[in-house]
TILUM-370435 format. One record per residue (C-alpha): x, y, z. Coordinates in Angstrom, 2 decimals, decimal comma. Layout:
BEGIN
[[X; Y; Z]]
...
This chain:
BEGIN
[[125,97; 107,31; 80,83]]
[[129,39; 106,72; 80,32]]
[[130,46; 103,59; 78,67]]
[[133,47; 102,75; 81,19]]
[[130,29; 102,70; 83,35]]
[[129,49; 99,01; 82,21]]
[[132,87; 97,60; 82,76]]
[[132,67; 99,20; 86,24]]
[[129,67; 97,74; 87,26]]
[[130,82; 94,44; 85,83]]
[[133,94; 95,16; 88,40]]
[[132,00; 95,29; 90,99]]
[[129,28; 92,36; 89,87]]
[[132,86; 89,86; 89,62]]
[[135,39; 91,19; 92,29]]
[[139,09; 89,80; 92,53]]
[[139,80; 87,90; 94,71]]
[[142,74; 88,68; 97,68]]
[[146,58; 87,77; 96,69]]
[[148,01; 85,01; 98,33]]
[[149,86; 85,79; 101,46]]
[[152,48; 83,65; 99,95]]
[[154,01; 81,90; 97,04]]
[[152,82; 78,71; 97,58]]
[[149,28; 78,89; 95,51]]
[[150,22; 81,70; 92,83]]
[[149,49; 79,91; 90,23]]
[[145,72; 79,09; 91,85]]
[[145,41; 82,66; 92,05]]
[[146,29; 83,81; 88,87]]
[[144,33; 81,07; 87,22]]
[[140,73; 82,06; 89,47]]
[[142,27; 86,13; 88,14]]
[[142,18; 85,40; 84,82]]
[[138,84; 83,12; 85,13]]
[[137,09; 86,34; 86,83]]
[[138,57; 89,34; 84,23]]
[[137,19; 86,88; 81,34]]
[[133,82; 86,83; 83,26]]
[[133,61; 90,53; 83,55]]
[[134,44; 91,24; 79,73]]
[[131,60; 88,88; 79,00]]
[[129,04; 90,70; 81,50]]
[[130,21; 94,17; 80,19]]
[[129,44; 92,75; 76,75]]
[[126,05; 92,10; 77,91]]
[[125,79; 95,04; 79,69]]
[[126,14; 97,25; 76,32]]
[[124,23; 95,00; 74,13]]
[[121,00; 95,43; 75,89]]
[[122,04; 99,15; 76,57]]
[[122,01; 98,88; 72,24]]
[[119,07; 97,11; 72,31]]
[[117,06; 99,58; 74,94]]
[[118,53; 103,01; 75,33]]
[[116,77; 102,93; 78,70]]
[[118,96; 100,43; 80,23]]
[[120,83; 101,68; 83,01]]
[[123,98; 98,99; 83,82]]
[[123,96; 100,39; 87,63]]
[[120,14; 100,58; 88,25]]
[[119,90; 96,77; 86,93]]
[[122,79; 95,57; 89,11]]
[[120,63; 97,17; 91,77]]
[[117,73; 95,70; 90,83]]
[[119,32; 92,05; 90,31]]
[[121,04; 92,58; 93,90]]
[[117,53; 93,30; 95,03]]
[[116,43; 90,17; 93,83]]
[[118,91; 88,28; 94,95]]
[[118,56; 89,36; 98,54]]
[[114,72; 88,81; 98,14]]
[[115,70; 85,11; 97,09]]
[[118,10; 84,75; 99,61]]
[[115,78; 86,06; 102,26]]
[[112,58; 83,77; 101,04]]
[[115,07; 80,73; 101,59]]
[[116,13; 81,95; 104,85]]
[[112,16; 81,75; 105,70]]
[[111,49; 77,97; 104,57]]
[[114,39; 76,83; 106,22]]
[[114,01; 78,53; 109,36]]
[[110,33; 76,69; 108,69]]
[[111,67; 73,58; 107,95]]
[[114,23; 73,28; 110,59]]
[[111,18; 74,32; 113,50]]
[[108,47; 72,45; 111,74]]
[[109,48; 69,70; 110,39]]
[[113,33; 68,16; 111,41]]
[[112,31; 67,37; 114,86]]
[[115,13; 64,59; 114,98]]
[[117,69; 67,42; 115,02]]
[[115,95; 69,93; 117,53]]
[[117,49; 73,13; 116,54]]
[[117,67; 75,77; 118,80]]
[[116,86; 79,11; 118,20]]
[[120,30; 80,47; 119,02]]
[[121,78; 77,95; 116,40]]
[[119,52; 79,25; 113,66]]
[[119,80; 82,71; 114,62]]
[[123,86; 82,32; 114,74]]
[[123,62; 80,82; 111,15]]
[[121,35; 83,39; 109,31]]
[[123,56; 86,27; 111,34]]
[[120,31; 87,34; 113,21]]
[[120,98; 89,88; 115,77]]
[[118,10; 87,89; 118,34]]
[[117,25; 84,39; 118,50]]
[[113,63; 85,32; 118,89]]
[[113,82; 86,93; 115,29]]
[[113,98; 83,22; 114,00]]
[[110,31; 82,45; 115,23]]
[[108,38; 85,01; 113,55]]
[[110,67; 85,06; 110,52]]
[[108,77; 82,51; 108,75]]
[[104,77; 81,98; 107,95]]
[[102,31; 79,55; 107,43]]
[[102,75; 80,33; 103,59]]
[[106,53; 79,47; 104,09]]
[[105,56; 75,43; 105,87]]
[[103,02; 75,05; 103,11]]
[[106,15; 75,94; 100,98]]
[[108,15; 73,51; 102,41]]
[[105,53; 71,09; 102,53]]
[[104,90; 71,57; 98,76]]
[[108,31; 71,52; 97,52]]
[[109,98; 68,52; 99,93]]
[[106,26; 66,18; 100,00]]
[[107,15; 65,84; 103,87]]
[[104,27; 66,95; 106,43]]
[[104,88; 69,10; 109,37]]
[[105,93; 67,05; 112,31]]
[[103,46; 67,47; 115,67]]
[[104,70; 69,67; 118,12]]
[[105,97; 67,99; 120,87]]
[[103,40; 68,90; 124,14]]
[[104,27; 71,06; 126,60]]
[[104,74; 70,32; 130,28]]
[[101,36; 70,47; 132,37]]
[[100,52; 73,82; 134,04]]
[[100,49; 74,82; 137,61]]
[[97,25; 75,26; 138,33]]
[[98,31; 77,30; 141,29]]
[[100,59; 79,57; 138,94]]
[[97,67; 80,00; 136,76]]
[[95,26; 80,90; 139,59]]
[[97,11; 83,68; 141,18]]
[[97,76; 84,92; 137,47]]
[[93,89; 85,17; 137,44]]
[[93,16; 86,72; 140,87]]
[[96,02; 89,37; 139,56]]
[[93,90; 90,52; 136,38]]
[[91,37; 90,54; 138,67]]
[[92,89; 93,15; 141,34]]
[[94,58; 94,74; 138,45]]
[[92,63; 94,55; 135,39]]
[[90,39; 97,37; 133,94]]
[[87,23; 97,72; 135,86]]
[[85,27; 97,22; 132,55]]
[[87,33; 93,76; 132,16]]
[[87,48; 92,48; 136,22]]
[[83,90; 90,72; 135,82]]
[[84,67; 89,24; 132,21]]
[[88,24; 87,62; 133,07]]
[[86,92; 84,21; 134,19]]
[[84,25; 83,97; 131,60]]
[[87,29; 84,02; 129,34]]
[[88,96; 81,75; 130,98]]
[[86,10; 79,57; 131,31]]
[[85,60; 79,91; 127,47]]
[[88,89; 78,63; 126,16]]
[[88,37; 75,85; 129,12]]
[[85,67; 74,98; 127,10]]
[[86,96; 74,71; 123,71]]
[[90,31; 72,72; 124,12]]
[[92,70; 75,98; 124,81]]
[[95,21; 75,14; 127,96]]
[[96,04; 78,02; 129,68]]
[[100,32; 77,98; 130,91]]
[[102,00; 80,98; 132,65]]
[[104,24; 82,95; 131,15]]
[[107,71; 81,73; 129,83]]
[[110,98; 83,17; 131,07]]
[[113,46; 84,18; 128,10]]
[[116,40; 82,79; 130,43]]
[[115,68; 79,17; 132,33]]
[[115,40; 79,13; 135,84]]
[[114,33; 82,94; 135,68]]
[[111,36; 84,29; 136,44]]
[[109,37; 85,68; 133,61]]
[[109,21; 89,78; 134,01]]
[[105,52; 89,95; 132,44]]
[[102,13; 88,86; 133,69]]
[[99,77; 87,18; 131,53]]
[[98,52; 83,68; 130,66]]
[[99,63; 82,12; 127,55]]
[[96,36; 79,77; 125,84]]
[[97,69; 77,20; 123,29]]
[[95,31; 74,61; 120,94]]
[[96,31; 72,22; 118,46]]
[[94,73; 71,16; 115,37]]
[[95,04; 67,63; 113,89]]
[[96,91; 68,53; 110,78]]
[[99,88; 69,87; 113,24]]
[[98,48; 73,67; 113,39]]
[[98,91; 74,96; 116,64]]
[[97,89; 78,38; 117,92]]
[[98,47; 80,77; 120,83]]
[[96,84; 83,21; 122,46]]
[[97,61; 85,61; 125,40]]
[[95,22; 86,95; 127,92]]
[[96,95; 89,94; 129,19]]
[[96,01; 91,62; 132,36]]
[[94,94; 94,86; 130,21]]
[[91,51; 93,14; 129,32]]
[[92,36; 91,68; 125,71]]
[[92,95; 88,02; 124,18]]
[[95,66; 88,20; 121,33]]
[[97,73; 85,90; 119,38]]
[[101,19; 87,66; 118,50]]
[[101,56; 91,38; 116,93]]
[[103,93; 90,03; 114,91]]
[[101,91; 87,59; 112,93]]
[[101,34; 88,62; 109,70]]
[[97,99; 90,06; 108,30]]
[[97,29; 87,17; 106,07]]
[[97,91; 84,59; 108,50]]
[[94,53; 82,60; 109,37]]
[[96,19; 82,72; 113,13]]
[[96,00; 86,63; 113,57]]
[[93,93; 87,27; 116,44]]
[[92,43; 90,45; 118,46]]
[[89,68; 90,98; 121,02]]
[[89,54; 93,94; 123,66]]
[[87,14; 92,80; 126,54]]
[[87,20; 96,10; 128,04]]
[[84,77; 97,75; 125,34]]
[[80,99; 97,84; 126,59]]
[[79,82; 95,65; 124,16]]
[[82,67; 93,11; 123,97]]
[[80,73; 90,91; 126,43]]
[[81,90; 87,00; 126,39]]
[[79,41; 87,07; 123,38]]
[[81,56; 89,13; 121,05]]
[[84,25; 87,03; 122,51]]
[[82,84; 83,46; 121,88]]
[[82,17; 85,10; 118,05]]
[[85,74; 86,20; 117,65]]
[[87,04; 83,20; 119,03]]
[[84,71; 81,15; 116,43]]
[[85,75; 82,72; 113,46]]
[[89,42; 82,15; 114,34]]
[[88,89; 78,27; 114,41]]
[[87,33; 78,11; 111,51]]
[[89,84; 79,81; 109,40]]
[[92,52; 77,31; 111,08]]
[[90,52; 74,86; 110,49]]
[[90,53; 75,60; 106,86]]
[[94,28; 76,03; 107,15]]
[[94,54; 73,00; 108,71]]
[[92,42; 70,68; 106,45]]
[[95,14; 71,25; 103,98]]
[[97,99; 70,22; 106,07]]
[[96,44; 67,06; 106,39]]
C-alpha cells in the first residue's frame, strides 16, 4: 500500500468545499480551507499510526467499512423516525408523500414498511412516549363487502368456494372488520379484489389481514420474519379446513398479544 494512499483517503473522508462565486466571503472560504486541510493531516496521521500499529490495516477498506456504518446508522434513524412520525406524532399527521420526499424515497408506500415493531419499541424506549391509537377507520359498506364475497365465490378456487364464508364468519367472530380494498389515488377505484380484515389490540397494536380471492388469509409479504404480525394460511389445501384456520389465526393473537402487553 502506498503511503500517499492515507492522505488520499483522508482527501476524500474531508472534501473542500466549492470557491465562492464571488469576492464577497473569501475570507469565509479560506478560513473553512484551511480548517478542512488541518483535519485531513490529522486523519492521515491516524490513518498511518494504526497502519504502524497493525500492518493489516487497510486506510481504504476502513473508510469503507466506517461509510458502511455510517449509512447503517443513518438508515436505522431513518426507520424510528419514519416510526415515530406514523406512530406516535399524531398532532402533525404526516403524510406519506412528505416522509417519502424527506428521506429521498423513490415511493411513498416505501415509508410504511420501512420501519418495524422493533423500531416503535425503539422509539418508545428511547423518547418514554407510548404509541398513540390509531385513529378508526370509516365504517364499511356492507354492500361493497358482500359482492367482494359472492366474487371469491364465482371466482375462487373450487377447493376454497365452500370455505370463503367460514372465514369470513371467523374473523366476524373474533373482532376482525372486514373493509374493501383501498384505492392508491382518492376517488379511484381500487384495481385489485380482495377484502382487507383489520383488529386492534389495547396497547395500540393493530393488525391486517387480506383475504384474497386466490383462497389464502395474509398479513403483508413485506413484513419482516421476526415480526409477531407475519401471517400465512392457504385455504385451498385439503386439510386447511376452517380448523387449521381458526389454529393459525390463534397463534397469531397470541404472539400480538405478547407484543402488545409490552406496549402497555
Amino acid at each position: 500500500m502506498s503511503r500517499d494512499a492515507f492522505a488520499d483517503v483522508a482527501a476524500l473522508i474531508h472534501p473542500l468545499p466549492e470557491p465562492p462565486d464571488d469576492d464577497h466571503d473569501v475570507d469565509g472560504y479560506e478560513s473553512a480551507r484551511e480548517q478542512i486541510l488541518a483535519e485531513r493531516t490529522r486523519t492521515a496521521e491516524q490513518l498511518r499510526l494504526a497502519a504502524d500499529s497493525d500492518p493489516s490495516t487497510d486506510p481504504v477498506l476502513g473508510a469503507l467499512s466506517t461509510a458502511r456504518r455510517q449509512r447503517e446508522a443513518a438508515e436505522r434513524l431513518t426507520s424510528r423516525v419514519f416510526a415515530y412520525a406514523r406512530e406516535f406524532d399524531r398532532r402533525n399527521r404526516y403524510t406519506l408523500d412528505e416522509l417519502a420526499a424527506a428521506a429521498g424515497y423513490r415511493s411513498p408506500s416505501g415509508v410504511a414498511t420501512a420501519y418495524t415493531h422493533h423500531d416503535v419499541a425503539d422509539v418508545t424506549d428511547q423518547t418514554g412516549t407510548r404509541p398513540s391509537p390509531r385513529a378508526e377507520p370509516p365504517d364499511p359498506d356492507p354492500k361493497e363487502v358482500e359482492a367482494l364475497l359472492h366474487d371469491m365465490q364465482r371466482r375462487g378456487p373450487a377447493t376454497a368456494r365452500d370455505r370463503v364464508m367460514e372465514v369470513y364468519y371467523l374473523l366476524i367472530k373474533q373482532g376482525w372488520s372486514p373493509y374493501p380494498p383501498q384505492p392508491r389515488d382518492p376517488g379511484t377505484k381500487a384495481a385489485k379484489r380482495y377484502i382487507r380484515w383489520t383488529r386492534h389490540w389495547p396497547g395500540g397494536t393493530s393488525v391486517t389481514l387480506y383475504q384474497e380471492p386466490a383462497g389464502y388469509l395474509g398479513a403483508s409479504s413485506k413484513i419482516s420474519d421476526d415480526d409477531p404480525r407475519r401471517f400465512y394460511a392457504d385455504y385451498t389445501e385439503p386439510g386447511h379446513d376452517i380448523t387449521y384456520v381458526t389454529q393459525q389465526l390463534a397463534e397469531l393473537v397470541k404472539r400480538v398479544d405478547r407484543h402488545d402487553a409490552v406496549r402497555v
